[in-house]
Backbone as a ProteinNet text record, in pm:
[ID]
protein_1_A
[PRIMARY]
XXXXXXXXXXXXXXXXXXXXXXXXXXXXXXXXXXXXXXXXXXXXXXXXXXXXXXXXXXXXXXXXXXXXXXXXXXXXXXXXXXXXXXXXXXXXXXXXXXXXXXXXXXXXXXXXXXXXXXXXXXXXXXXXXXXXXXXXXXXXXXXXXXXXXXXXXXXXXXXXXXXXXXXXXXXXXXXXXXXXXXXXXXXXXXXXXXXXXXXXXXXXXXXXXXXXXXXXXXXXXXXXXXXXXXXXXXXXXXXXXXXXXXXXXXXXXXXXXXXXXXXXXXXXXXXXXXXXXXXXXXXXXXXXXXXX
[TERTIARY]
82.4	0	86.1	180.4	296.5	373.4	385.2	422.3	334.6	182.6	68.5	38.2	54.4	-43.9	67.9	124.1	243.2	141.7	204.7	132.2	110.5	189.5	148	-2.4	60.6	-74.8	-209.7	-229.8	-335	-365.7	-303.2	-327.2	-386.5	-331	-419.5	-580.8	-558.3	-675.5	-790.9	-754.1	-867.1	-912.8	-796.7	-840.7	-948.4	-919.2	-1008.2	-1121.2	-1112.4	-1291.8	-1314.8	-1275.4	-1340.5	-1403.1	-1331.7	-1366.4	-1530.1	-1437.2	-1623.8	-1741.9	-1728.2	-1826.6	-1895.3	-1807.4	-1876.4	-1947.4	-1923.3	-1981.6	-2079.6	-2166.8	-2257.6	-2242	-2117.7	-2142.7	-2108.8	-2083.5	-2075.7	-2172.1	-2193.8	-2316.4	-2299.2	-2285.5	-2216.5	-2340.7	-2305.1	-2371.4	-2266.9	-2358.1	-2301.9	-2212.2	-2169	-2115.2	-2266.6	-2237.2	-2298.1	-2239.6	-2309.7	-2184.9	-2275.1	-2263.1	-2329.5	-2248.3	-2290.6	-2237.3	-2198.3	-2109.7	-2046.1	-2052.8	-2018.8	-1987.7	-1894	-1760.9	-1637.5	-1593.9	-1663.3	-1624.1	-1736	-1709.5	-1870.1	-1794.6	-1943.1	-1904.9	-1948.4	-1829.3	-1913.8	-1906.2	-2017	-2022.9	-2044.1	-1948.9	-1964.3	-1973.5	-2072.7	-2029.8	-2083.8	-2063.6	-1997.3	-2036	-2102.7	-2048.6	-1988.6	-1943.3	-1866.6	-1914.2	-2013.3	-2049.2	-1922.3	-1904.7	-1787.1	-1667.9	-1623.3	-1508.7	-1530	-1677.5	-1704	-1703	-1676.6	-1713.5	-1781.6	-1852.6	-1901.8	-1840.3	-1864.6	-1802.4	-1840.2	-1779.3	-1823.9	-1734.8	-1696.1	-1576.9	-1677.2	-1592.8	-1669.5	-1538.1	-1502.6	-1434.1	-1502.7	-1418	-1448.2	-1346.5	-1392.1	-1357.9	-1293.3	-1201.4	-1236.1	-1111.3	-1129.6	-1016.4	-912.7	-817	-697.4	-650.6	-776.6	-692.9	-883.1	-856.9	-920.6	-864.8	-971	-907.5	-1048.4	-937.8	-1024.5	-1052.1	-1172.6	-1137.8	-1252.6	-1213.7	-1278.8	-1325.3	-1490.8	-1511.5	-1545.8	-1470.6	-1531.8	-1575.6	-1719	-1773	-1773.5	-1775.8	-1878.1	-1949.5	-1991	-2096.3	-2203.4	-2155.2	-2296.5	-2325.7	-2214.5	-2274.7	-2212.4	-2344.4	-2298.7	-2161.9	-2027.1	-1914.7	-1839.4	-1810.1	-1712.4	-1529.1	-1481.2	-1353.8	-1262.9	-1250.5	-1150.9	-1169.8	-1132.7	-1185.4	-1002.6	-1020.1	-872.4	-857.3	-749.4	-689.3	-679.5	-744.9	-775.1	-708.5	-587.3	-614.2	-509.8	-397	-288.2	-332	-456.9	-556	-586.6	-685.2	-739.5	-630.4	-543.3	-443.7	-408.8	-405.7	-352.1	-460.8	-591.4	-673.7	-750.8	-718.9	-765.7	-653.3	-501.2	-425.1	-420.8	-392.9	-513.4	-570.5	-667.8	-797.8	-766	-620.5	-614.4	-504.3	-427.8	-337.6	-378.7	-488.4	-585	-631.2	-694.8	-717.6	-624.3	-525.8	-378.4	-335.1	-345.8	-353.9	-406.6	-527.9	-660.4	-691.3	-631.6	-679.7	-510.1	-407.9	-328.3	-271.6	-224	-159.1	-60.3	-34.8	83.7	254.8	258.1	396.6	408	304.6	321.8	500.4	549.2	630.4	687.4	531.2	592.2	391.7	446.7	373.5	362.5	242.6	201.2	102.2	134.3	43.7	37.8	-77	-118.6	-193.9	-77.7	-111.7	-42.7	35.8	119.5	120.5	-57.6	-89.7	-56.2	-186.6	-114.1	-207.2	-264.9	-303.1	-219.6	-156.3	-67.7	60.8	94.3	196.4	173.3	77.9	19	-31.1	-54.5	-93.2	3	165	269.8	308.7	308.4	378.8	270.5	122.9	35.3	103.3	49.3	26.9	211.9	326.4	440.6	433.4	379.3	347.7	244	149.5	25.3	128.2	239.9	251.6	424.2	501.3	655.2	732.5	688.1	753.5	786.5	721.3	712.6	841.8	887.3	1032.4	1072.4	952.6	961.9	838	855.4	731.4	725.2	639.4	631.1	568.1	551.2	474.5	470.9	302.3	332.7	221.5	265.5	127.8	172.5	146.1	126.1	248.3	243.5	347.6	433.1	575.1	698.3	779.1	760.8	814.1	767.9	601.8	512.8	607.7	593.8	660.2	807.1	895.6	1031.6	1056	967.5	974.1	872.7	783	738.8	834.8	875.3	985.3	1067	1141.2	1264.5	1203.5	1087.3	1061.5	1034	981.2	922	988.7	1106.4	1165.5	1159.4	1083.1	989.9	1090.9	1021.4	1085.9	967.6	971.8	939.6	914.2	757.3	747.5	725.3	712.3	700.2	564	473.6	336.9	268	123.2	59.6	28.6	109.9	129.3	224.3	301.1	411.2	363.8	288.5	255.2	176.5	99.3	-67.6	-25.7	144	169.1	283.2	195.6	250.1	150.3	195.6	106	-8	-12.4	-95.7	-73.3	-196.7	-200	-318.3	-261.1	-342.4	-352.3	-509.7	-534.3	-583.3	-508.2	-532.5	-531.9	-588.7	-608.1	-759.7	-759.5	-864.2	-901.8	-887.3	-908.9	-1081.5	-1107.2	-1283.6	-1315.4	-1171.8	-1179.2	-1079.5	-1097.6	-1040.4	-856.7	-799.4	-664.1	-571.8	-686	-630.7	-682	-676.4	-686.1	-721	-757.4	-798.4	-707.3	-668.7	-553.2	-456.7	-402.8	-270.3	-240.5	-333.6	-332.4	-231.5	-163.3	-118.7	-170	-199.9	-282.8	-289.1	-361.5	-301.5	-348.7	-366.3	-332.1	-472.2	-438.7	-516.3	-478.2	-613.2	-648.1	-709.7	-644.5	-720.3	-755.2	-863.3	-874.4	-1008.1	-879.5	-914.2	-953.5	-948.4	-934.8	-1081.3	-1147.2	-1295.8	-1409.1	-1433.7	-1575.3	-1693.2	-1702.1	-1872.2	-1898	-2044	-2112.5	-2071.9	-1962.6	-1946.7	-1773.4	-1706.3	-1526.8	-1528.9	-1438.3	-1430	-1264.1	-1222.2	-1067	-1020.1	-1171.1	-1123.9	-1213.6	-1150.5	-1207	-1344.1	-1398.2	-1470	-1448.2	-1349.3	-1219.1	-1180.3	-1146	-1110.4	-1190.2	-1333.2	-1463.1	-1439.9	-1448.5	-1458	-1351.9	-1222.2	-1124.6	-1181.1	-1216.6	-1198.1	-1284.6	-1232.2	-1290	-1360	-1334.9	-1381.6	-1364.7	-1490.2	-1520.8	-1546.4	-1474.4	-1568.8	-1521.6	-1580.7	-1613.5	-1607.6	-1561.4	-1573.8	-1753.1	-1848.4	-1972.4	-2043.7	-2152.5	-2217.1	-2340.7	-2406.7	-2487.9	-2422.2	-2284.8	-2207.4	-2180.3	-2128.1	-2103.8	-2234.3	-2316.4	-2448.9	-2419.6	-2418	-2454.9	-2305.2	-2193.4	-2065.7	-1981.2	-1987.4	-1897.4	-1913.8	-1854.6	-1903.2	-1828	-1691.2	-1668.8	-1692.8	-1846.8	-1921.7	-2075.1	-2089.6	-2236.9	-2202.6	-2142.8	-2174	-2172.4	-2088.5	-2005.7	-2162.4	-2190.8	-2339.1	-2439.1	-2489.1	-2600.9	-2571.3	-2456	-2356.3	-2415.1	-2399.1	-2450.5	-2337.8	-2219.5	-2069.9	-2069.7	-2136.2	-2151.1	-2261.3	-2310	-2456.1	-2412.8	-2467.5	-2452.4	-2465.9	-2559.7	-2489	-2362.9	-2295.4	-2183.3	-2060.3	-2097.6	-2020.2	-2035.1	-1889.8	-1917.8	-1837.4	-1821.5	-1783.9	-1642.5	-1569.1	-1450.2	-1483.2	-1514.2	-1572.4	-1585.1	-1669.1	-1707	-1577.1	-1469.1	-1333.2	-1290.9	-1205.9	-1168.6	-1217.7	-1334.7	-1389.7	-1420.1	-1375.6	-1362.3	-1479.9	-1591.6	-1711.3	-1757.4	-1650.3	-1630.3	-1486.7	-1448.2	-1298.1	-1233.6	-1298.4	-1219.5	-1153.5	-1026.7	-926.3	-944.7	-917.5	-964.3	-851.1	-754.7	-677.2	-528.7	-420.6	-330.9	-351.7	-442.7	-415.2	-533.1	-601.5	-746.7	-667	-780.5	-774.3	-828.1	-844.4	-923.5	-951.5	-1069.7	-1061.4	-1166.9	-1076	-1120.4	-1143.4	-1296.2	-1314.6	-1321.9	-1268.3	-1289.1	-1353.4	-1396.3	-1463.8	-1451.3	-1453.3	-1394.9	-1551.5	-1492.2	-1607.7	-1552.5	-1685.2	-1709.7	-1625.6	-1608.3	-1599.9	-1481	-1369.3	-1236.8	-1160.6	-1269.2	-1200.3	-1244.1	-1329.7	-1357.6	-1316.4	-1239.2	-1143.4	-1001.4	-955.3	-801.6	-807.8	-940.1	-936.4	-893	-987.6	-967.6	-853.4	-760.1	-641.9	-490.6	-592.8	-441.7	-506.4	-604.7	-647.6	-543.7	-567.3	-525.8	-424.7	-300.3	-199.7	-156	-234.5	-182.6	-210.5	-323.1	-333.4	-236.6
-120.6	0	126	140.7	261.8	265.8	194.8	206.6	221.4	226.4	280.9	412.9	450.4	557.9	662.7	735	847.1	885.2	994.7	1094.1	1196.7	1240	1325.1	1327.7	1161.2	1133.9	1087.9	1090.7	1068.6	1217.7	1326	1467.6	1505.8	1457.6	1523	1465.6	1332.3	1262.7	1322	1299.6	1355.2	1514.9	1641	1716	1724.5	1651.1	1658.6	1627.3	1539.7	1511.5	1602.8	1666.1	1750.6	1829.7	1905.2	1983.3	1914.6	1796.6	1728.5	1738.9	1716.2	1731.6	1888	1981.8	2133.5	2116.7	2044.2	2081.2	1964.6	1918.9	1826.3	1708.4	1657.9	1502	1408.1	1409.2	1293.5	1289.7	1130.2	1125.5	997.2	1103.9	992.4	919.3	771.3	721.9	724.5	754.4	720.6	582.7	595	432	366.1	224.2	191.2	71.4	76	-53.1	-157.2	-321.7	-401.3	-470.8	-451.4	-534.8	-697	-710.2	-857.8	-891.2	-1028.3	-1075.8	-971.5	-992.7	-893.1	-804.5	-725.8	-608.6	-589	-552.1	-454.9	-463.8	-503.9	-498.5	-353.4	-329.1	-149.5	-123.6	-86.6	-81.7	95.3	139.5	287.4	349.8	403.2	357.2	504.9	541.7	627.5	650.3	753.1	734.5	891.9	851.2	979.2	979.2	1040.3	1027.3	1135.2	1237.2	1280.4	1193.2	1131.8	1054.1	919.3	888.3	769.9	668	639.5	560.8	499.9	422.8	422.8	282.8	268.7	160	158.1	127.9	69.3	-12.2	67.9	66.2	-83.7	-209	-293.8	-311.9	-348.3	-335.6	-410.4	-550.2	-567.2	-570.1	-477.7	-452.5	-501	-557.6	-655	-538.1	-566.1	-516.3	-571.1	-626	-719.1	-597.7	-528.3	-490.7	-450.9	-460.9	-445.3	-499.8	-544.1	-558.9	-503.3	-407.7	-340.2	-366	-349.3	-372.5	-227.5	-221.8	-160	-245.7	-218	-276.6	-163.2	-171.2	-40	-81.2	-7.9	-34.1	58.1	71.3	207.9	249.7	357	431	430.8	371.5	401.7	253.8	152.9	20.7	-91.6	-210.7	-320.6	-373	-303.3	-381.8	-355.4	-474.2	-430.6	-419.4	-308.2	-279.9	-322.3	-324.7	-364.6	-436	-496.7	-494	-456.4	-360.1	-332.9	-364.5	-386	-396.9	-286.3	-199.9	-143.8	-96.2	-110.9	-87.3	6.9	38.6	130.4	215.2	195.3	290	369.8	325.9	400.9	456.1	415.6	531.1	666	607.4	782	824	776.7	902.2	964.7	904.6	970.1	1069.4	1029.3	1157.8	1282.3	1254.8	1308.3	1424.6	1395.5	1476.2	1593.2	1511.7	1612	1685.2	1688.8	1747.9	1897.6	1807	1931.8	2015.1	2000.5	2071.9	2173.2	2110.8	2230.1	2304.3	2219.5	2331.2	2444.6	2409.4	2569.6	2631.5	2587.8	2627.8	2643.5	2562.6	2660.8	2803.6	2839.2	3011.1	3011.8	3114.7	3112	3095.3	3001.7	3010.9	2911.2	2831.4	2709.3	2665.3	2603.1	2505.4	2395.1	2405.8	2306.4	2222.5	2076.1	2004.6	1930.3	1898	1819.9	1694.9	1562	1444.9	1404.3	1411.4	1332.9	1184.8	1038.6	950.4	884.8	769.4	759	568.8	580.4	420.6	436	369.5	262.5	388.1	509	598.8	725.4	744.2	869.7	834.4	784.8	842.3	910	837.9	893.5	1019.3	1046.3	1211.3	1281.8	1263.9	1329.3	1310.5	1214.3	1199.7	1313.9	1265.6	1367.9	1535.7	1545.9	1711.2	1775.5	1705	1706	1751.1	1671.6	1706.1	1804	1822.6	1953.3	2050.2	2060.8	2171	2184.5	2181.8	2128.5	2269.6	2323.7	2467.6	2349.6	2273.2	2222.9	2158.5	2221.5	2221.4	2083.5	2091.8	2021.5	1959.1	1841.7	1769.5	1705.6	1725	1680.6	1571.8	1452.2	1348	1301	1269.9	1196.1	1087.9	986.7	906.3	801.7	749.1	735.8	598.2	544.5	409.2	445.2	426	512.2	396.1	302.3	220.4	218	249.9	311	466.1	551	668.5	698.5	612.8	593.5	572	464.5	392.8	492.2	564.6	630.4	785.9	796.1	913.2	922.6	798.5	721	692.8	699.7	581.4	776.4	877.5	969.5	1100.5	1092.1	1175.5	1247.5	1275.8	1362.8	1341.1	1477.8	1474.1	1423	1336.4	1254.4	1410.2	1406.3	1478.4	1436.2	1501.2	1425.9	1460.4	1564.2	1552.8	1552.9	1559.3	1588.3	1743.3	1828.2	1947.2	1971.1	1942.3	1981.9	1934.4	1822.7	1837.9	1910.6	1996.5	2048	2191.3	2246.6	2400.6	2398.4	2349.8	2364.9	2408.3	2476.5	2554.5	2483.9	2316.5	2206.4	2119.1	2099.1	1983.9	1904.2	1721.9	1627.7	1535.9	1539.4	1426.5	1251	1199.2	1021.1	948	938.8	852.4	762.7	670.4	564.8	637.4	705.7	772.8	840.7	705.7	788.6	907.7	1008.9	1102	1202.2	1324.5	1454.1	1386.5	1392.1	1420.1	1560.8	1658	1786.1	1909.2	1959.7	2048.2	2247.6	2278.9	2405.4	2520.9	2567.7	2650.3	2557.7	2489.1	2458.7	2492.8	2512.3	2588.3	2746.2	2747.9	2876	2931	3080.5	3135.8	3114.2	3108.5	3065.9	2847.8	2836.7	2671.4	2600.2	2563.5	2462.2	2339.4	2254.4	2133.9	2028.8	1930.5	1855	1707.9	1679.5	1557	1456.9	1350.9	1233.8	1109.9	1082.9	970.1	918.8	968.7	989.2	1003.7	840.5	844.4	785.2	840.2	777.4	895.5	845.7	936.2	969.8	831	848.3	891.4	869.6	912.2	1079	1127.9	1270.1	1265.9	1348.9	1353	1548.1	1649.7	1729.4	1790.5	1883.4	1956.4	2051.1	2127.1	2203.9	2377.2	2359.3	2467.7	2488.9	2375.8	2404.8	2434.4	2398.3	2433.8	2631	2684.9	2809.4	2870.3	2816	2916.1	2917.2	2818.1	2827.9	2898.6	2982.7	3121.8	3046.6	2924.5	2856.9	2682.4	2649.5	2515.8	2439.5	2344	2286.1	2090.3	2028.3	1899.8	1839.2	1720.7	1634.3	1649.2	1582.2	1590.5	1624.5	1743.5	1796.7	1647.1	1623	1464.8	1421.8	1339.4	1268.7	1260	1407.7	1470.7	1422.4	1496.8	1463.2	1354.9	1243.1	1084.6	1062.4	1063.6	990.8	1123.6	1217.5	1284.5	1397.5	1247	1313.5	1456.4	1475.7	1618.9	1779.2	1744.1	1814.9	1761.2	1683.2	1668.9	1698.2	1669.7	1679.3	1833.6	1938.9	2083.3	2149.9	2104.3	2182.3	2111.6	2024.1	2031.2	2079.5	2119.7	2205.8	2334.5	2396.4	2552.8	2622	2512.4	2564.1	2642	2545.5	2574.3	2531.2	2608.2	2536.3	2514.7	2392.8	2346.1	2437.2	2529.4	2648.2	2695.2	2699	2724.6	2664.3	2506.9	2419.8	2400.5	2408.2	2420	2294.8	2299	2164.6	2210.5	2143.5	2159.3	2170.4	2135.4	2144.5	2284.6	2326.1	2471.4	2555.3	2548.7	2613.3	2552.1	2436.4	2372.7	2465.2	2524.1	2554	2701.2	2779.8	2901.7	2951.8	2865.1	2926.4	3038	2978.9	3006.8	3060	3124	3180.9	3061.8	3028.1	2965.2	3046	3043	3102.3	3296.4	3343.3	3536.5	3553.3	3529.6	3557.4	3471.5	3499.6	3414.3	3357.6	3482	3428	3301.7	3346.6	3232.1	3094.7	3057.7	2881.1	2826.8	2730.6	2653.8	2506.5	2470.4	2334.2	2233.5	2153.4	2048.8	1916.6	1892.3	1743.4	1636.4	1523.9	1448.9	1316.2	1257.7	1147.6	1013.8	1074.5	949.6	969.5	988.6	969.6	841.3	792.7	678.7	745.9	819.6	925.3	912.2	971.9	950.5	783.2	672.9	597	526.8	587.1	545.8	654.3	783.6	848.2	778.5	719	707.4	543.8	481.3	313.6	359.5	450.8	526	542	601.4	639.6	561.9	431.2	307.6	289.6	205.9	164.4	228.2	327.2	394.5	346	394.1	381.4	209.7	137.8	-58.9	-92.1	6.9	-5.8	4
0	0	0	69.1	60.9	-54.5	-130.1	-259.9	-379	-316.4	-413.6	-348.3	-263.7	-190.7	-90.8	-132.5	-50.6	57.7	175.8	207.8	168.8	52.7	-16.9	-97.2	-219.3	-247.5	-186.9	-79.8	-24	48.3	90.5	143.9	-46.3	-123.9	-298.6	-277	-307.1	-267.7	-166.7	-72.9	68.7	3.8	-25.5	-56.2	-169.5	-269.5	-371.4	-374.2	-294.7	-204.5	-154.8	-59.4	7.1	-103.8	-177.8	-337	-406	-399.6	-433.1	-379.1	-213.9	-152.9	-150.6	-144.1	-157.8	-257.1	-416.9	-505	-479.2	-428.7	-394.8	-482.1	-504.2	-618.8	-480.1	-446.6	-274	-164.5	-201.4	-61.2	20.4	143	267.4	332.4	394.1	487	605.2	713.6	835.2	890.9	999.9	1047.1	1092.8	1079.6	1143.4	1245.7	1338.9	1389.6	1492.5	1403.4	1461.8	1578.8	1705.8	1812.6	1798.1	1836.8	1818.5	2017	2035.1	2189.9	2210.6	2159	2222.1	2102.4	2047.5	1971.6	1893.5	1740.7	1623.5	1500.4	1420.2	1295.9	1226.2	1159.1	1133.6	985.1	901.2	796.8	768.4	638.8	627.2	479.3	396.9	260.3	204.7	123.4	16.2	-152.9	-198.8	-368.7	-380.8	-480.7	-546.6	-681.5	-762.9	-911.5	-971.5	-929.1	-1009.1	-1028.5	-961.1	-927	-987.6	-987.7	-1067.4	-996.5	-843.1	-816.6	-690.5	-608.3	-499.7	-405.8	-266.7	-214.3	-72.7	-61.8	151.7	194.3	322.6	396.9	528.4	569	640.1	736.9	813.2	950.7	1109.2	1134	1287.1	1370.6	1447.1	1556.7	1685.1	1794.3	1867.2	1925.4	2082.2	2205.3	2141.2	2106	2019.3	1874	1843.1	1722.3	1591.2	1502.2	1385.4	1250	1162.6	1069.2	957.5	848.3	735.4	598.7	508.2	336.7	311.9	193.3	128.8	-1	-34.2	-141.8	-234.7	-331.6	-462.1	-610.3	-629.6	-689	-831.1	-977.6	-1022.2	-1006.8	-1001.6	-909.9	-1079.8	-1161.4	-1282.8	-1415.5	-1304.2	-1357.7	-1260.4	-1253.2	-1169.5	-1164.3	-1136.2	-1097.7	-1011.5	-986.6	-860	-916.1	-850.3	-947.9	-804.6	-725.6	-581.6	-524.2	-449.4	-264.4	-234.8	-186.7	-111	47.1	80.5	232.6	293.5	379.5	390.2	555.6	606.3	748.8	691.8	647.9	578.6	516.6	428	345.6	502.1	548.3	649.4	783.1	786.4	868	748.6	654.7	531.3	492	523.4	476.8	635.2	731.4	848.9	859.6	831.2	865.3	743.2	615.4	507.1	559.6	610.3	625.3	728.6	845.4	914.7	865.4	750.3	666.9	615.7	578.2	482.2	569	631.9	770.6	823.2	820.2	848.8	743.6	625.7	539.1	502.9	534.1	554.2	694.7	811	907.7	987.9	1008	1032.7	1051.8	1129.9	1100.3	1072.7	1001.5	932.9	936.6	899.5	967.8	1069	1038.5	1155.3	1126.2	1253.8	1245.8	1337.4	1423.5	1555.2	1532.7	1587.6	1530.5	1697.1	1763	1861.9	1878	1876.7	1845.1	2053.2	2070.1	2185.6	2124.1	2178.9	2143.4	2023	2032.6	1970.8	1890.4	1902.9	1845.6	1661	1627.9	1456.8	1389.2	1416.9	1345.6	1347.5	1444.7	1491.3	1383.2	1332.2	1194.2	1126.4	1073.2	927.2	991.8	1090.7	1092.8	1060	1150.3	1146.6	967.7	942.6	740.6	703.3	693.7	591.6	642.1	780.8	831.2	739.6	764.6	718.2	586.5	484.2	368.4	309.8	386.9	343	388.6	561	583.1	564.8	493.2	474.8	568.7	656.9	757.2	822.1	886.1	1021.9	1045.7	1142.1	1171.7	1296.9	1376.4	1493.9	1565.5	1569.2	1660.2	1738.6	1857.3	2002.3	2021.3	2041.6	2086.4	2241	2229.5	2439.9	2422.2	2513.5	2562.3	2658.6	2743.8	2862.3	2880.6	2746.3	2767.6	2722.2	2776.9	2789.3	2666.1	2639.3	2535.6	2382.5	2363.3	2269.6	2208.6	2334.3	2298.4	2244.1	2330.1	2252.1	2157.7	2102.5	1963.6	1860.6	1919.6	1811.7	1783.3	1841.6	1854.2	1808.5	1811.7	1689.1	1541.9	1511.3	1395.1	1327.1	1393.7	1347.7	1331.3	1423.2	1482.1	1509.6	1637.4	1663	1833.1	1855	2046	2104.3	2200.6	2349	2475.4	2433.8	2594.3	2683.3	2848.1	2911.4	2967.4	2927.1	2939	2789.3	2823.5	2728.8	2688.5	2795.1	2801.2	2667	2680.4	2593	2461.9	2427.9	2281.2	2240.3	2355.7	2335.5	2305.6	2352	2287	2188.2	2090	1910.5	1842.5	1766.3	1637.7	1611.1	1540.1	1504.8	1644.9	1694.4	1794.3	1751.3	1748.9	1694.4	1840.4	1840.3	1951.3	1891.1	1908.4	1860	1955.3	2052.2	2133.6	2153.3	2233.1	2285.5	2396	2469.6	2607.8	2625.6	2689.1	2706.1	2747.8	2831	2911.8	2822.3	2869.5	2730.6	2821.1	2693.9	2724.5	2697.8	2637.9	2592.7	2707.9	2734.1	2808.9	2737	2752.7	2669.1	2716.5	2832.8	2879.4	2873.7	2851.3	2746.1	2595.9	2554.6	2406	2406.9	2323.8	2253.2	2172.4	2153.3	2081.4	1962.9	1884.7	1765.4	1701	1803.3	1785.8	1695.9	1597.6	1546.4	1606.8	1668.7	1706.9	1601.4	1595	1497.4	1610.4	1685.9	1763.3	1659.7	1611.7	1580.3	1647.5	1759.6	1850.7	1862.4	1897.6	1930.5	1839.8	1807	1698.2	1780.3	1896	1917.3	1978.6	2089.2	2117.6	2277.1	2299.1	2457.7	2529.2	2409	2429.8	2427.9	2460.2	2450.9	2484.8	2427	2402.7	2428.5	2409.9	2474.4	2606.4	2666.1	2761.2	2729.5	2771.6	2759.2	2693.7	2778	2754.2	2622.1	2545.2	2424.1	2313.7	2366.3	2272.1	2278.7	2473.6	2455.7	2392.6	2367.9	2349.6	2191.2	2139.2	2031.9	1931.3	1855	1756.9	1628.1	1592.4	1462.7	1498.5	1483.2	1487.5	1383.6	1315.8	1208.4	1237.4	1125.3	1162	958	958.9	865.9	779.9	892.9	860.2	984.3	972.1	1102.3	1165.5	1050.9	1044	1148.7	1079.4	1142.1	1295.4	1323.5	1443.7	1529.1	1518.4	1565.4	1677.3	1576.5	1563.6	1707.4	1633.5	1741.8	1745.4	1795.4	1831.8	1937.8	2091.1	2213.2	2239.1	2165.3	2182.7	2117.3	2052.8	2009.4	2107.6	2080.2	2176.8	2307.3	2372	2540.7	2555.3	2472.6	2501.3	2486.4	2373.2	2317.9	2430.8	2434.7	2532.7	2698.4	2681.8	2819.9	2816.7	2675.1	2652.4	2612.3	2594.1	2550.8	2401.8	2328.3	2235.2	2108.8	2040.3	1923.6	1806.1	1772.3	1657.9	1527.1	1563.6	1437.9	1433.6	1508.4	1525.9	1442.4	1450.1	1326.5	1254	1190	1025.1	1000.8	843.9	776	699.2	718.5	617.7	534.8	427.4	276.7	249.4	288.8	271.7	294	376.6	410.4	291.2	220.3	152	8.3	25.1	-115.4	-113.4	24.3	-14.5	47.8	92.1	84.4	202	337.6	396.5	484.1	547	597.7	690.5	808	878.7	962.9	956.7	1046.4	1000.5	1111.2	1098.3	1127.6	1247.5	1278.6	1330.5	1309.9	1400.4	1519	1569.5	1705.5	1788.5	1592.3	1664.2	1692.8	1837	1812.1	1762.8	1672.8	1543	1584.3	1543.5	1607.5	1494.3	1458.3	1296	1412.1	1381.9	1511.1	1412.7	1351.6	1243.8	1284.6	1220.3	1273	1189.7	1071.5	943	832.4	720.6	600.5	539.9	478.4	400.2	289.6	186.4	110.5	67.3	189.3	190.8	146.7	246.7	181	35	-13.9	-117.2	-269.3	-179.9	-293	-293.2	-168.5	-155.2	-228.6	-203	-309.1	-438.6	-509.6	-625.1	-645.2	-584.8	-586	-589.2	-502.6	-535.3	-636.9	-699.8	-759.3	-890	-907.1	-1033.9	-1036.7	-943.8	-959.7	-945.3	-962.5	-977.3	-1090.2	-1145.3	-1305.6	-1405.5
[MASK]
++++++++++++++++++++++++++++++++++++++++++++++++++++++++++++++++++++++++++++++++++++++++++++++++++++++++++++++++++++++++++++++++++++++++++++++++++++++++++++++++++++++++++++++++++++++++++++++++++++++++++++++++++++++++++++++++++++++++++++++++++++++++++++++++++++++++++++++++++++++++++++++++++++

C-alpha cells in the first residue's frame, strides 16, 4: 500500500474530495456498527459520481486490534472494481484529512507540530500534516506508555514529551487517542493553535475539555450529520450551553472558499474528524489507479 499511496498522495486525494463534496457530487452514509460478543461490525459507505465511483468501507472490531477492506464499486454500472486492504488505506486518509485541515486552518507560519497519542493511526498524521505543511520544523509526541513513545519518537523523529502538556503548545496539535476522558486540556493551548482531535468516533469518548470548545474562535467537523450521531466532543459541550450546533461548520465549505475559517493568528481553530465513508472510497480510487 505505501508504494501505491504516498502521504502526499493521499493529502491530494482527501483534498479533492473535500472539493467534491462542496460541489454536492458525494453522498455519505453514516457508520454503522453491529455489536459482536467482544467487539462490532461497522459498515460505512460512500459514492462519489464525479469521481465515478461508490463503495463501503466494512471493519471488525475486537479489544486485540481491527481488521479493514474496502469494497469499490462504479458508481454508474454493476461492478465491482476492488476490494482493497484497507487498514494502511485508512491510517492515510484519516491523517489526510487532518493534513488538509492544516492546510486551511493553520496560522501562518506554523512550524511546531504536537500528536497526543502515539498508536497505529498517529503516523500517518505526522507523514500527511508534514506534507500539506513542509515549515514544520519540529514535533512533540506523548502518551502514557513510555516504550510506545520511545519507539514512536525514533521511527518519526519527533521529540518525546514528558506531558501531554508539551505536545498540546505547538502551532498544530493532533489528539489520537482511545481515552474515554479529554486528554487535551484548553488553557494549554497557545494562541493561535489549530487542534485537529481524531481519537474519538462515538457518542461516549471525549478527548477534549470544555475549555477548548470556549477558546476556540472557529469550529468545524468532517460531517455535522455525522457529528451529531458519534462525536461526544461536540455533543456533550453543546447540550452544556458551551456551544450550538450552528456554530459548526464543515470543512468542505473552508476547503472551497465558501467560507474563511481562520480570521486571525491568534485564533484557536478546532477540525473534530470522525472518518467519512468518502475519503475511503477516494483514496481506493487512488491506489487503484496507480496498480493499473
Amino acid at each position: 500500500m505505501a508504494r501505491l499511496l504516498s502521504p502526499a498522495d493521499a493529502v491530494a486525494a482527501i483534498e479533492a474530495c473535500f472539493q467534491r463534496m462542496a460541489r454536492g457530487a458525494v453522498t455519505n452514509k453514516p457508520r454503522y456498527r453491529l455489536p459482536l460478543d467482544a467487539g462490532a461490525l461497522a459498515v460505512m459507505a460512500a459514492s462519489d459520481v464525479e469521481l465515478g465511483y461508490a463503495g463501503a468501507k466494512v471493519y471488525a472490531g475486537f479489544r486485540g486490534g481491527a481488521r479493514f477492506v474496502v469494497l469499490l464499486f462504479r458508481a454508474d454500472v454493476p461492478e465491482l472494481v476492488a476490494v482493497v486492504d484497507a487498514d494502511k488505506l485508512g491510517q492515510l486518509r484519516t491523517g489526510a484529512a487532518s493534513a488538509v485541515a492544516a492546510k486551511y486552518l493553520a496560522r501562518r507560519g506554523a512550524t511546531t507540530l504536537g500528536v497526543i497519542g502515539c498508536g497505529w493511526q498517529a503516523e500517518s498524521q505526522v507523514q500527511c500534516i508534514r506534507a500539506a505543511l513542509p515549515g514544520i520544523e519540529r514535533v512533540v509526541a506523548y502518551c502514557r506508555t513510555e516504550a510506545s513513545l520511545r519507539d514512536f519518537a525514533e521511527r518519526l523523529g519527533a521529540e518525546p514529551g514528558e506531558s501531554a502538556r508539551d505536545a498540546a503548545e505547538c502551532d498544530v496539535v493532533v489528539t489520537v487517542t482511545p481515552s474515554p476522558d479529554p486528554v487535551l486540556r484548553g488553557e494549554w493551548l497557545r494562541p493561535g493553535a489549530l487542534v485537529c482531535a481524531v481519537g474519538a468516533n462515538d457518542g461516549h469518548r471525549r478527548e477534549l475539555d470544555d475549555v477548548v470548545l470556549e477558546r476556540a474562535a472557529f469550529v468545524c467537523c468532517d460531517s455535522v450529520d455525522d457529528a451529531r450521531l458519534e462525536s461526544a466532543d461536540l455533543i456533550e459541550p453543546i447540550a452544556a450551553g458551551v456551544l450550538d450546533w450552528l456554530e459548526v461548520h464543515e470543512l468542505q465549505d473552508v476547503v472551497a472558499g465558501t467560507i474563511a475559517g481562520r480570521q486571525s493568528d491568534d485564533d484557536v481553530v478546532l477540525f473534530k474528524s470522525n472518518g467519512l465513508a468518502a475519503w475511503d472510497v477516494a483514496a481506493a480510487a487512488a491506489v487503484v489507479a496507480r496498480a493499473s
